[in-house]
C-alpha positions in Angstrom: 30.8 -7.2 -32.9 33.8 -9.4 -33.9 35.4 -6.0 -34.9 35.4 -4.5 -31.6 36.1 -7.8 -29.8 39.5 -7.4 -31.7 40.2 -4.0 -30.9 39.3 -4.5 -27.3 42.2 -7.8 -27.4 45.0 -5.4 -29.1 44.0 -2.9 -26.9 45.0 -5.1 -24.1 47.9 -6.4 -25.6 49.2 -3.2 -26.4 48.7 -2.3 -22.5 50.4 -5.4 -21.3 53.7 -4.5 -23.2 53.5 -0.8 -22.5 53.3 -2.1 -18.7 56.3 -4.7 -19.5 58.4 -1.9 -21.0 57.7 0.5 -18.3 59.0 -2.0 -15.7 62.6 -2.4 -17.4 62.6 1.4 -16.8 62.2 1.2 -12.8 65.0 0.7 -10.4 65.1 -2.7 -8.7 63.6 -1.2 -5.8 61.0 0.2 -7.7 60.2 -3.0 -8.8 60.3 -4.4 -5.7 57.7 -2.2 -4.4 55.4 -2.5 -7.1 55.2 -5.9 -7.1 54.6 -5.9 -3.5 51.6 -3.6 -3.3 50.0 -5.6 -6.9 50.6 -9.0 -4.7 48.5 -7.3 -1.6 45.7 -6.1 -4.0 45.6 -9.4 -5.5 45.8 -11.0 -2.7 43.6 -9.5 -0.2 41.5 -7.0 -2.1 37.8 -8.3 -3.1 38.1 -8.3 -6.7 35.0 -6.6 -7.9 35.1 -4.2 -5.0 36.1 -0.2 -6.4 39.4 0.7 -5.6 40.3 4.0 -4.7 44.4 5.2 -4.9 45.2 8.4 -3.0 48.3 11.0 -3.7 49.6 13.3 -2.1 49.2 16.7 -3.5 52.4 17.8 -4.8 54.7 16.5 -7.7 53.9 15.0 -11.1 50.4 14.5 -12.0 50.4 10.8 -13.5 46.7 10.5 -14.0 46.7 13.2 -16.6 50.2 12.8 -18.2 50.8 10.9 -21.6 54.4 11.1 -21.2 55.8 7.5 -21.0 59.7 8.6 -20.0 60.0 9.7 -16.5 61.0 13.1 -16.1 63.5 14.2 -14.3 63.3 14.0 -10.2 59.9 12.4 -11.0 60.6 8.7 -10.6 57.8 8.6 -8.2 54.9 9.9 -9.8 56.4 7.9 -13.0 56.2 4.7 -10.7 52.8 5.5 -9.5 51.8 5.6 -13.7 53.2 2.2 -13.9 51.5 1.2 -10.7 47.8 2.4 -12.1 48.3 0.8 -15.2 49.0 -2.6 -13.8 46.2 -2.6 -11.7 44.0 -1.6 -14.4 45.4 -4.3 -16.4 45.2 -7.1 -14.5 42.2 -6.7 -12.4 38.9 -6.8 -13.0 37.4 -3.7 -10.5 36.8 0.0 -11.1 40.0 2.3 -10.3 39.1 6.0 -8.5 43.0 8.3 -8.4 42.1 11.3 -5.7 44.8 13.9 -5.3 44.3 16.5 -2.5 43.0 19.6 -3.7 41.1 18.0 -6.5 37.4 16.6 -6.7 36.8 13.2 -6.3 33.5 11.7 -8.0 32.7 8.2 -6.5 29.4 7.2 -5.8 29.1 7.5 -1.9 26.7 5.4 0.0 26.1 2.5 2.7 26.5 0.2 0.1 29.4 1.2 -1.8 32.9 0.3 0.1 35.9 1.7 -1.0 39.6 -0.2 -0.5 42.0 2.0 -0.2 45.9 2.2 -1.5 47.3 5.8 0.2 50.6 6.7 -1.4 52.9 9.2 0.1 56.4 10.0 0.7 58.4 13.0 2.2 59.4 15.4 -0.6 56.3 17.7 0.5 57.5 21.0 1.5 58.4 21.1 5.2 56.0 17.7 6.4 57.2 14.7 7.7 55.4 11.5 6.5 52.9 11.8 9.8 52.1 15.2 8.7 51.4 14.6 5.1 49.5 11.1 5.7 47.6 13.2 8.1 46.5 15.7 5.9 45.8 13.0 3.3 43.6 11.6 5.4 41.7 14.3 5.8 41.0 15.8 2.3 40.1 11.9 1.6 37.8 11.9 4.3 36.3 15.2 3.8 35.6 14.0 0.1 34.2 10.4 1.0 34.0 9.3 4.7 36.3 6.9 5.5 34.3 3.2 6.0 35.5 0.5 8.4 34.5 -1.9 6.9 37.4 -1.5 3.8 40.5 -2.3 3.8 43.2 0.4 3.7 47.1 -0.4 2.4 49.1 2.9 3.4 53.0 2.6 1.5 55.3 5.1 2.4 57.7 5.6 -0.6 60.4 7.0 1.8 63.1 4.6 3.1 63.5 4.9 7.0 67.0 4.8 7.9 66.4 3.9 11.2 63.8 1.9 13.1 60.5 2.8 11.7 58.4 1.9 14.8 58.2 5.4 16.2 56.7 7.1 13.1 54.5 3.7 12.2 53.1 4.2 15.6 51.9 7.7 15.3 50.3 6.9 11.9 48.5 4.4 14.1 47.7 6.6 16.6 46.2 9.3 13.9 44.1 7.2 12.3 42.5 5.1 14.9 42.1 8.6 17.0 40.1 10.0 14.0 38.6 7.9 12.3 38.5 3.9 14.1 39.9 2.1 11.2 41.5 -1.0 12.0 41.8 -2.8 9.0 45.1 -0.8 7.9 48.6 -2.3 6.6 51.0 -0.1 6.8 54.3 -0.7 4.6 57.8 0.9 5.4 60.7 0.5 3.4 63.6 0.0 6.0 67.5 -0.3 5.1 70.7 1.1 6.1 70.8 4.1 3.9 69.4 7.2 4.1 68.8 7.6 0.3 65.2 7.8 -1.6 64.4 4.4 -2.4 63.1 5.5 -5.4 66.6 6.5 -6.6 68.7 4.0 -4.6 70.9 2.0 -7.2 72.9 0.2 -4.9 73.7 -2.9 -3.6 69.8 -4.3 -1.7 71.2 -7.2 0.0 69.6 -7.2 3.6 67.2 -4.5 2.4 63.3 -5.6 3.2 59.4 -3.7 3.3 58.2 -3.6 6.6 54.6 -4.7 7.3 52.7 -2.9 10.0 49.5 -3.6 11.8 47.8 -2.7 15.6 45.7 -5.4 17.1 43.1 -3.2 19.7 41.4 -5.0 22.4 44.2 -7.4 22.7 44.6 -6.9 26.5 43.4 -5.4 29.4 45.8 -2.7 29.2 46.0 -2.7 25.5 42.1 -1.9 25.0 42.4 1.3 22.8 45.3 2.4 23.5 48.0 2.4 20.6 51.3 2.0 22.2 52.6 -1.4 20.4 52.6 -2.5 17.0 53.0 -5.6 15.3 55.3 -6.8 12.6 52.8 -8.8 10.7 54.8 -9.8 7.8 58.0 -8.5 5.7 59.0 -8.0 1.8 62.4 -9.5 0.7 64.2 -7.4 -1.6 66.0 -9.9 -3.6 65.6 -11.9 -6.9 61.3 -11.6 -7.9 60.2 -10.7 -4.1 58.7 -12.6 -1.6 57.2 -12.4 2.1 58.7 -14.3 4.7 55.7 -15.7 6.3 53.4 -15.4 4.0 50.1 -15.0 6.2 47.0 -13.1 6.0 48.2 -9.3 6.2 44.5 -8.2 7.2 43.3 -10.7 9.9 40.2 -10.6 12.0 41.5 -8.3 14.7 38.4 -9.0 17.2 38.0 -12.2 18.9 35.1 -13.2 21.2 37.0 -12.4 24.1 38.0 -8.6 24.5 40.1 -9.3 27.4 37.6 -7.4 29.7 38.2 -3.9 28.3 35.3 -1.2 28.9 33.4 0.4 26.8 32.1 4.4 27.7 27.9 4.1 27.4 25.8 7.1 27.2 22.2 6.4 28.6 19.3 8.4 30.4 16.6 7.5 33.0 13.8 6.1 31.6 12.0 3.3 34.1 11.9 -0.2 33.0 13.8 1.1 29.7 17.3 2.7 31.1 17.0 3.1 35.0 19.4 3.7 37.8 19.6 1.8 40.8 20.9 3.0 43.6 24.1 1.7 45.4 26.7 3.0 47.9 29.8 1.5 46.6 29.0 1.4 42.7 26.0 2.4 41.0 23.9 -0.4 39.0 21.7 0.3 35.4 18.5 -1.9 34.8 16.0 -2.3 31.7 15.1 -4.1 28.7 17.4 -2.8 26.6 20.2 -2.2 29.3 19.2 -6.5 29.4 20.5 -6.5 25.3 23.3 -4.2 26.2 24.4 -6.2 29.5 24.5 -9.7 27.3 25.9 -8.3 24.5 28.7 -7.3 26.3 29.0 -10.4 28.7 29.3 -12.3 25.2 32.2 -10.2 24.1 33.6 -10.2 27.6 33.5 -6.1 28.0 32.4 -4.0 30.7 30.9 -0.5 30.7 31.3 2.8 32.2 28.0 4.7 31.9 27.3 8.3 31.9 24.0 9.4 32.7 22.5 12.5 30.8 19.4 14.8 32.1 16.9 16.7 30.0 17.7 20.0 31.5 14.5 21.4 30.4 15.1 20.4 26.8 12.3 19.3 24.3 12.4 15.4 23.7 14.1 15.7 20.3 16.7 18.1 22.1 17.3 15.8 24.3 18.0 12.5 22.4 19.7 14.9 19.8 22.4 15.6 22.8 22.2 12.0 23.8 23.4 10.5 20.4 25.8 13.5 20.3 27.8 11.8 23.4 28.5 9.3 20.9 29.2 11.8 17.7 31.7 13.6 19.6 33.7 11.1 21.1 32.6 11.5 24.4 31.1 7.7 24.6 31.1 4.8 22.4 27.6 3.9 22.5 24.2 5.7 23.2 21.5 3.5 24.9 18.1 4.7 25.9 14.7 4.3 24.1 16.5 5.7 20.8 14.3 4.9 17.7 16.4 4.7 14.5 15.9 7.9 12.4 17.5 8.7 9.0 17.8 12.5 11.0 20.6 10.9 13.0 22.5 8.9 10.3 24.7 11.8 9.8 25.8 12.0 14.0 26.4 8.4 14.7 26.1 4.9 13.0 23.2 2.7 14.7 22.5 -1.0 15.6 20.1 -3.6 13.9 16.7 -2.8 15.9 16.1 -5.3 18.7 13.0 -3.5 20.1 10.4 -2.6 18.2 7.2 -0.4 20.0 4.7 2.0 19.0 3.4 4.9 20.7 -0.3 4.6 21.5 -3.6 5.6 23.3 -4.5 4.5 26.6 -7.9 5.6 27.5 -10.4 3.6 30.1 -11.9 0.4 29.2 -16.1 1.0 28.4 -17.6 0.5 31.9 -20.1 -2.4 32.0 -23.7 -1.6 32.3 -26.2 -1.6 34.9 -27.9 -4.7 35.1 -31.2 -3.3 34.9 -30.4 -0.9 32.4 -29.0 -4.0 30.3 -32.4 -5.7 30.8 -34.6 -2.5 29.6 -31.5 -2.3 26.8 -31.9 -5.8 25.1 -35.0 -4.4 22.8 -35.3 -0.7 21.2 -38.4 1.6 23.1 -40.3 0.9 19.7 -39.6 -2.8 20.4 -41.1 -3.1 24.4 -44.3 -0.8 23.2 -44.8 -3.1 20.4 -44.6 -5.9 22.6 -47.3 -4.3 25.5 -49.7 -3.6 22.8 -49.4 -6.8 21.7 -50.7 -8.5 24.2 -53.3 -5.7 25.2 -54.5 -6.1 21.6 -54.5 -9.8 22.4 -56.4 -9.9 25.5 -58.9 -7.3 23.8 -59.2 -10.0 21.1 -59.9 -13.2 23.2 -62.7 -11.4 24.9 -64.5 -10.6 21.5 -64.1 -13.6 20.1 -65.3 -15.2 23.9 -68.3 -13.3 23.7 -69.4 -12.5 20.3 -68.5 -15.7 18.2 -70.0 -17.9 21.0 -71.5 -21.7 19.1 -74.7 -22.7 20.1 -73.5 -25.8 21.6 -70.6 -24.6 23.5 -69.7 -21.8 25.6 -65.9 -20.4 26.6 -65.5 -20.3 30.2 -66.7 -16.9 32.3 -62.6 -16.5 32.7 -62.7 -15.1 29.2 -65.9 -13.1 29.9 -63.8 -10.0 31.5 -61.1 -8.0 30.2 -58.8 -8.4 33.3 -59.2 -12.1 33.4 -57.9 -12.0 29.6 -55.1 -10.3 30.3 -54.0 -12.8 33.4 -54.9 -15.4 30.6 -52.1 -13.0 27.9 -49.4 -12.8 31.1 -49.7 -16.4 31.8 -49.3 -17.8 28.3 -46.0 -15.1 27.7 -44.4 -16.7 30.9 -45.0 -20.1 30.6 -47.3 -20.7 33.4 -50.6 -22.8 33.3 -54.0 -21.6 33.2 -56.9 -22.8 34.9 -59.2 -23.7 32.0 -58.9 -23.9 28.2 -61.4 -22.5 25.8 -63.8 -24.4 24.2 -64.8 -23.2 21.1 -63.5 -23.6 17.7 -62.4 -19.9 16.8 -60.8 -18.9 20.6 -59.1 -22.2 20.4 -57.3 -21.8 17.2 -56.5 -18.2 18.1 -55.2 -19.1 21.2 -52.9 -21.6 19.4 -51.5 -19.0 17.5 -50.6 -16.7 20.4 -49.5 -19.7 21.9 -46.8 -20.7 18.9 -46.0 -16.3 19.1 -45.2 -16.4 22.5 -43.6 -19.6 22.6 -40.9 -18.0 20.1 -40.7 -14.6 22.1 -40.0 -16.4 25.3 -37.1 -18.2 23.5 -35.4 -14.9 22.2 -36.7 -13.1 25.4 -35.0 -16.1 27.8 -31.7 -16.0 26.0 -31.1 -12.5 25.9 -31.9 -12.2 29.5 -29.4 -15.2 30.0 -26.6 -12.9 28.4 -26.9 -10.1 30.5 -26.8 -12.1 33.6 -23.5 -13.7 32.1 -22.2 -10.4 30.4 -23.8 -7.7 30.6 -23.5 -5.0 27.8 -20.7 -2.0 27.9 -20.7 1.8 27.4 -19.5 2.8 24.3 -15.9 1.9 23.7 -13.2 5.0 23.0 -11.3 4.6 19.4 -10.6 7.5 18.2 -9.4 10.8 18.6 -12.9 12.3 18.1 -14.5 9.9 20.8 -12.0 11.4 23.6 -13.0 14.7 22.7 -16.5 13.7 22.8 -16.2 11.7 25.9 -14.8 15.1 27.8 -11.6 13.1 29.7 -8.3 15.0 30.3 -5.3 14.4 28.8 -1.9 13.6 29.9 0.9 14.9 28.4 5.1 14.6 28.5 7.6 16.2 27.6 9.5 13.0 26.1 6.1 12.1 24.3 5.0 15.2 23.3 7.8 15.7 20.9 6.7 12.9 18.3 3.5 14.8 18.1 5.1 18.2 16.5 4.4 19.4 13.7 1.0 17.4 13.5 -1.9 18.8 10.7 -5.0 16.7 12.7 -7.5 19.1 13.9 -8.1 16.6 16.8 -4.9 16.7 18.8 -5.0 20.6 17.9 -8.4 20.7 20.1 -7.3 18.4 22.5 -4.3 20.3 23.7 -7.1 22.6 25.3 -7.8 19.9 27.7 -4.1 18.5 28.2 -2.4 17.7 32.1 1.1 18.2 32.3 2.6 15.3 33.8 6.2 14.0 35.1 6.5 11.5 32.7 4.5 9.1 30.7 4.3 6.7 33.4 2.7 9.1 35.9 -0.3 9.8 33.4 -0.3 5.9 32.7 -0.8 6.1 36.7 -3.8 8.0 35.9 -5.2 6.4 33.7 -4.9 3.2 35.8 -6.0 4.9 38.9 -9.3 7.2 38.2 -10.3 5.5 34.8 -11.2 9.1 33.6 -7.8 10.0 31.8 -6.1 9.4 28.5 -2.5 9.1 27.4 0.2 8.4 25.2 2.8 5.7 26.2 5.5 3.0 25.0 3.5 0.6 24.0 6.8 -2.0 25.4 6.7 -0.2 28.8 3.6 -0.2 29.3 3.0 -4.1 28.6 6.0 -5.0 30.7 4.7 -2.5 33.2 1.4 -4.6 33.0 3.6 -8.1 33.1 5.5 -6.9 36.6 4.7 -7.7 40.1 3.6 -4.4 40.7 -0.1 -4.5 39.0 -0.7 -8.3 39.0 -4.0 -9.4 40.4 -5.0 -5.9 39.4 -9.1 -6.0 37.9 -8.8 -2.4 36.4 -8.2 -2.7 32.8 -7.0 0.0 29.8 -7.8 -0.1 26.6 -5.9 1.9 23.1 -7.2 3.3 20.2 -7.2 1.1 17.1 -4.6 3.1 14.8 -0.8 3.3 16.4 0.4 6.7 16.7 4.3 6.6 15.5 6.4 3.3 15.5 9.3 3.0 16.7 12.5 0.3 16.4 14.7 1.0 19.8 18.5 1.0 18.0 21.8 1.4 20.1 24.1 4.3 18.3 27.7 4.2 17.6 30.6 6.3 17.1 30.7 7.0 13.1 33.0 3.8 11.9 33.7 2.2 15.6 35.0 -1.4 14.8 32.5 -3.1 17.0 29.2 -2.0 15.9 29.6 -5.4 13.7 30.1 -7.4 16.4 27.1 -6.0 18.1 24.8 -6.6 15.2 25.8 -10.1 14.7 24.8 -11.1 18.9 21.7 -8.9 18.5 20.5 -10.7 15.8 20.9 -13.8 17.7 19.5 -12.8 20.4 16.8 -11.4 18.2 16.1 -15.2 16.4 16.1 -17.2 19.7 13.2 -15.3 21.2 15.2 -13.9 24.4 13.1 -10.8 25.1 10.2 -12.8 25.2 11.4 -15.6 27.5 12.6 -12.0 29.7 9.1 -11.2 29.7 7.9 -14.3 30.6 10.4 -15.0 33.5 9.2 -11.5 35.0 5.6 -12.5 34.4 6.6 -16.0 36.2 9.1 -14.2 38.9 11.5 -16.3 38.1 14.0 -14.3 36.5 16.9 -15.4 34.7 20.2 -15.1 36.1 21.6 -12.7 33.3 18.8 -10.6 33.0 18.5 -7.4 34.8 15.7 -6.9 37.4 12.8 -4.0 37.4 14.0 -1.2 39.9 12.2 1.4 41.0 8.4 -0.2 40.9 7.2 2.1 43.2 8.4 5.2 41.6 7.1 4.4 38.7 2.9 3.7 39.6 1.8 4.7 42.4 -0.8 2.0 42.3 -1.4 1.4 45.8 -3.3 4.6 46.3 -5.9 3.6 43.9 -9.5 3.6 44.4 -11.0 -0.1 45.5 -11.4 -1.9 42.4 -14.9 -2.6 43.1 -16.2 0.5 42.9 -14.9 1.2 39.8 -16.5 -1.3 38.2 -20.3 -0.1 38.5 -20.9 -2.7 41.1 -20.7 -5.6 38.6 -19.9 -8.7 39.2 -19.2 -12.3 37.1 -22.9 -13.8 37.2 -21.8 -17.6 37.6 -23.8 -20.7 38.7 -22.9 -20.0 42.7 -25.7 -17.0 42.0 -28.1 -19.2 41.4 -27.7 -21.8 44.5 -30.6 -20.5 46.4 -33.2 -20.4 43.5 -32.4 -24.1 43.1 -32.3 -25.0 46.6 -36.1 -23.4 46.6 -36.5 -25.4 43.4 -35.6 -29.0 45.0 -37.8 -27.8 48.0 -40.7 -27.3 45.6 -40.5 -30.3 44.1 -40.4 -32.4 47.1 -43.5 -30.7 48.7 -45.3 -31.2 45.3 -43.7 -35.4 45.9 -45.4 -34.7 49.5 -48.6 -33.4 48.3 -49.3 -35.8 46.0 -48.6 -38.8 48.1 -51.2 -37.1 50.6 -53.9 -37.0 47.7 -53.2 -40.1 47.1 -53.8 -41.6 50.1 -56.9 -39.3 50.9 -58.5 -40.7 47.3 -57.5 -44.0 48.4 -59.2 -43.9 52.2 -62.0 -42.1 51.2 -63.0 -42.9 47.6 -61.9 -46.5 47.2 -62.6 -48.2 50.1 -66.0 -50.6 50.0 -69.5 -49.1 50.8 -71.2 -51.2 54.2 -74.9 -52.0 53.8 -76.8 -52.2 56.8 -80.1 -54.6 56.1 -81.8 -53.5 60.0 -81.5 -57.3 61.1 -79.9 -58.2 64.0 
């Protein structure tokens, strides 16, 4: 180990004087440039991030010479050696070289970001520096896709005789046309001499490196439009080099204000999602997520111009393919509209942090409550109520044995227990609690009426509370939760076309058979109408639209009631897409996730339940195209005529009751007074004496 420690320190050392020799072979200007790209990396470049140095095609292949003397005409590439070596040397990060023409092995993904260092100057044939940056850019591209969140340092190793402004710009205009990347220095040498800097030997005084950047969204004319540059900084030629302001050459270049600029959003028409209301001057856009989208850009101070795209007869994955192709293509920044993030789409556009998430579900009817008298004959099995009837004819059968056969010499039972139809009065009376007029009077009845007494004492108990429930709650109908139970329960099925499209390509034999029974419909929320108006019709639906569809105006106060099957179809996670690389998709992530934290969707749910909506959020629109709900049968008789069995029910049976029990108060005061008048009152002896 101590071995190879060594090696690896004279390894090093050998490379630092190689590197210190090589520099006394530059020109001053060479220098000069060297040292200012090393003091950007070092600088401004993360130092464990990979960096990646492009060349242009053409010239002297420094990555695979060992020559250490520049060759003739070749004082670039021989620069661009000295330049890899002394980044390789003092930094501590992983160095990619990619030529044009050549393959390029870098470990691409999400994860891995590239900053970039593009070399090029104009001995390329017949191109100008635009053309061969341009081309550049491409190959790199076409090899690794350009990310926006690196940084990119462009040198152009061609000294401008004249103002480089016009040529800077283009560049500028290139790059942020093709690929949205912001974070780019762009470095120009600039002198009075129309000479190669690379083989200038004369006197540099007043010679400097020109520093290049473009700030977008820095007014409301400026939004996207590169017509203006700014000199951000410049290198001195002179003694060791130095900037003259010295500031950060890659600066945040977006603010929270945007200076009003407008953005181009593609959406659809999708109520209470993405919807369209009507106006004669300028047309208005309403929803839940249009609500993220409308505070998102309030925050950043942008407006938007929406385009609205229609199915055209297209399947639903057709249609949201086009829709996030608005974005791919340049045609819009943004695509809004019930979009679920999909690893299928990655490769169009880049998408949000989800702010929505949903699931695609069953409605079906709620189970129907029973008939009250069908819930009473329901509380006990068939089995059960014959048990219990031949009970108590076995009973009655019993007492009039024992009444008449096991009579004691001493006593006999009363003639009521002489006769089988006096018995059973005797069984009715003792199962409902009611008294009888006289009590047997020998041992053996007695004992076994004590023990039908203690039997039907506990059935009345069990028999009183279950009646009790089903005049509170009655029982329900068997409850849909699957797939096999709406086949079984014979309801239609409602079907759209921007549903129907998560359930292609399905293997279950269930919505296989079910498509035999299926209803076209308009949309989903045309068979949710269904569902809510006949109570005989299932459907798939946004689990999100439906509940705010259930939260609005429109059905509150309503007593008819869906229900969903258990298991969750698909789920989904509502994203906004992006143009591949646009600058602001950070920006939206970062107030989304705010948004997310500090609960706002729910307190816009809860303001639209309340109808007190907040000032920034976007109103429903369209209600009444969206459920038809006033059409609907009366509640009441879709309900199996049941009704909440409350205490108010029960006012007359306890009016009757108090009127019982002061006629029995009445009664007994009168017997009273009859005993007293007529039984107490002293007997008068008449002795016949005058």
């Amino acid at each position: 180990m101590k071995i190879l420690r060594i090696v690896r320190i004279l390894a090093t050392l050998f490379q630092v004087i190689t590197a210190d020799g090589a520099y006394e072979l530059l020109t001053t200007e060479d220098y000069h440039l060297l040292t200012c790209v090393n003091t950007i990396i070092r600088r401004h470049f993360t130092p464990r991030r990979p960096l990646l140095i492009s060349l242009p095609p053409t010239g002297y292949d420094a990555t695979n010479s060992t020559v250490r003397t520049p060759l003739p005409n070749c004082d670039s590439t021989f620069m661009v050696d000295i330049l890899l070596e002394t980044i390789h040397t003092e930094s501590q990060r992983s160095v990619y070289v990619s030529r044009s023409k050549s393959r390029l092995h870098v470990v691409h993904s999400e994860e891995h970001i590239y900053n970039c260092v593009i070399l090029t100057w104009e001995s390329q044939g017949d191109r100008n520096v635009t053309d061969a940056l341009s081309y550049q850019l491409q190959e790199l591209h076409s090899a690794m896709p350009l990310n926006h969140k690196a940084l990119y340092l462009i040198v152009i190793c061609s000294r401008a005789s004249r103002p480089p402004e016009v040529p800077a710009l283009r560049i500028f205009q290139e790059i942020w046309a093709n690929y949205n990347i912001t974070d780019v220095l762009l470095l120009i040498p600039y002198g009075n001499t129309n000479m190669n800097i690379l083989n200038n030997e004369q006197e540099l005084s007043g010679k400097a490196f020109y520093l290049y950047t473009w700030y977008p969204y820095s007014s409301k004319g400026k939004c996207v439009n590169v017509n203006s540059l700014n000199l951000i900084d410049k290198w001195l030629v002179k003694d060791k080099g130095e900037f003259i302001y010295n500031v950060n050459l890659f600066p945040n270049k977006f603010s929270g204000d945007l200076m009003g600029c407008s953005v181009k959003v593609s959406t659809r028409v999708l109520p209470l999602i993405a919807d369209e209301l009507p106006g004669r001057i300028s047309k208005k856009y309403c929803g839940l997520e249009l609500n993220f989208l409308a505070n998102v850009l309030k925050k950043l101070n942008l407006s938007a111009e929406f385009k609205l795209v229609f199915p055209n007869n297209k399947s639903s994955t057709e249609f949201r393919t086009d829709l996030i192709s608005e974005t791919a293509h340049g045609d819009a920044d943004i695509s809004i509209g019930a979009l679920a993030m999909s690893q299928d789409f990655k490769s169009l556009a880049d998408f949000t942090v989800p702010y929505a998430e949903t699931a695609l579900k069953w409605y079906v009817p709620c189970a129907k409550y029973v008939d009250r008298c069908e819930a009473v004959f329901k509380m006990f099995s068939l089995g059960t109520w014959i048990s219990l009837f031949s009970i108590g004819l076995l009973v009655a059968i019993m007492m009039r044995f024992i009444a008449t056969h096991v009579n004691s010499h001493q006593f006999h039972d009363p003639n009521n227990y002489m006769t089988l139809q006096s018995c059973l009065h005797i069984v009715c009376a003792i199962f409902l609690g009611v008294g009888i007029s006289k009590l047997p009077r020998t041992s053996t009845l007695r004992i076994f009426f004590s023990a039908v007494l203690f039997y039907s004492f506990a059935f009345t108990i069990i028999l009183q509370t279950n009646f009790t429930s089903v005049l509170v709650s009655p029982a329900f109908e068997i409850q849909i939760n699957s797939m096999k139970d709406i086949i079984d329960a014979g309801i239609e099925y409602g079907y759209s076309s921007d549903i129907e499209g998560y359930l292609e390509g399905t293997d279950e034999l269930e919505y296989q058979i079910i498509k035999e029974h299926r209803v076209k419909c308009r949309d989903q929320f045309q068979c949710f109408n269904r569902v809510m108006k006949y109570g005989n019709f299932g459907s798939i639906a946004n689990s999100l639209s439906v509940a705010r569809l259930m939260n609005s105006k429109l059905l509150r106060g309503t007593k008819r009631k869906v229900c969903t099957i258990s298991n969750d179809i698909v789920k989904l996670r509502s994203v906004m897409y992006f143009k591949k690389g646009h600058p602001l998709l950070y920006r939206f992530d970062k107030i989304l996730r705010r948004m997310i934290q500090s609960g706002l969707e729910i307190r816009w749910d809860n303001d639209l339940y309340l109808e007190n909506k907040h000032e920034t959020a976007l109103p429903f629109c369209r209600e009444s195209d969206i459920l038809d709900y006033n059409n609907a049968t009366d509640d009441n008789t879709l309900e199996s005529g049941y009704y909440v069995f409350s205490v108010m029910h029960l006012q007359v049976a306890f009016y009757f009751f108090f009127l019982g029990c002061i006629l029995s108060c009445v009664v007994l005061v009168g017997e009273i007074l009859y005993h007293m008048k007529y039984f107490l009152m002293p007997i008068t002896r008449y002795s016949g004496r005058k």
